[in-house]
C-alpha positions, -999 to +999 in steps of 0.1 A: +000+000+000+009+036-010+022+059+024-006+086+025+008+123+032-013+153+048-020+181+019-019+216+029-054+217+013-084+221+033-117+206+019-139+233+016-164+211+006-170+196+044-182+216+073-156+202+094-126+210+071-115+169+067-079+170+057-073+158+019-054+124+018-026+123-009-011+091-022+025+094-034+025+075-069-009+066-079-042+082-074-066+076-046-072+038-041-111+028-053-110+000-031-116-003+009-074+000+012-088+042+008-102+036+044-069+019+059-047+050+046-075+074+058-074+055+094-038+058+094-039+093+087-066+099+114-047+074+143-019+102+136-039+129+146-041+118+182-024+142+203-017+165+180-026+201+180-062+205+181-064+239+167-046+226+138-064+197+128-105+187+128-094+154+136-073+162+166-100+183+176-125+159+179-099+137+196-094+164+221-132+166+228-137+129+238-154+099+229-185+116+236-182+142+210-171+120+182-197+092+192-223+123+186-210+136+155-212+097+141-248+100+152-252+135+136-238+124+100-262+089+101-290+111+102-273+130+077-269+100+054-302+089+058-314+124+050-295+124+023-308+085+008-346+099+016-349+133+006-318+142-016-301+133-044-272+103-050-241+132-054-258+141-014-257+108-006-223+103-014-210+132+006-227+124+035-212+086+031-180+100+028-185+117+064-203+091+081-171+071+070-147+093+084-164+100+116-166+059+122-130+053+118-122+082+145-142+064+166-124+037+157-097+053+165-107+067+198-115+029+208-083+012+196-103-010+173-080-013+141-098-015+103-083-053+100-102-061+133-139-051+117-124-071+081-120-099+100-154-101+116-171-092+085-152-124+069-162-144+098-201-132+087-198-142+051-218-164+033-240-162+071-276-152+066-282-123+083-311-137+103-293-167+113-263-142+125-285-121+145-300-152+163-265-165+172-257-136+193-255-140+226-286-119+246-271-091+267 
């Protein structure tokens, strides 16, 4: 895999002013190895300046305030899939996507961990995975 960089660029596109991921050599990945290099990016932010970074930011804020914003940019998404167009729903994908791998992050769970289990799941019907979960 490709080392991502940070860009100088803000996104002006984002309310929360996401940092741009760079890949030196070839273009943005269009498989799930996109969300690895973005979780590496945003593991880096921890500790960092929050007045320098969104990311850091929300680190800085607690699990509290990321777990929120996650909640904020579901609605968002599902907004988005009822109301507005695809190009809408894409953005707000793109953010709900983000925000679930700094709370990733913020939890210590690693992208490989939630591969695994959804490889564990496959070829499981849904229904028949649901019912094997123990009742808490």
């Amino acid at each position: 895999m490709t080392e991502p960089r940070q860009s100088d660029n803000q996104n002006p596109g984002n309310n929360y002013n996401l940092e741009k991921v760079q890949f030196w050599g070839d273009a943005m990945a269009d498989d799930s190895s996109i969300l690895e290099a973005l979780y590496a990016v945003i593991a880096s932010r921890k500790g960092t300046d929050p007045d320098k970074s969104y990311t850091a930011k929300l680190f800085a804020r607690g699990r509290g305030k990321i777990a929120q914003k996650f909640g904020e940019e579901a609605v968002e998404a599902v907004v988005a899939a009822l109301a507005e167009g695809k190009d809408e729903l894409v953005g707000e994908s793109a953010d709900l996507l983000y925000h679930l791998l700094v709370l990733w992050a913020d939890c210590g769970v690693e992208p490989a961990q939630v591969w695994a289990e959804l490889a564990r799941r496959a070829g499981t019907s849904g229904i028949d995975e649901k019912k094997s979960r123990a009742k808490k």
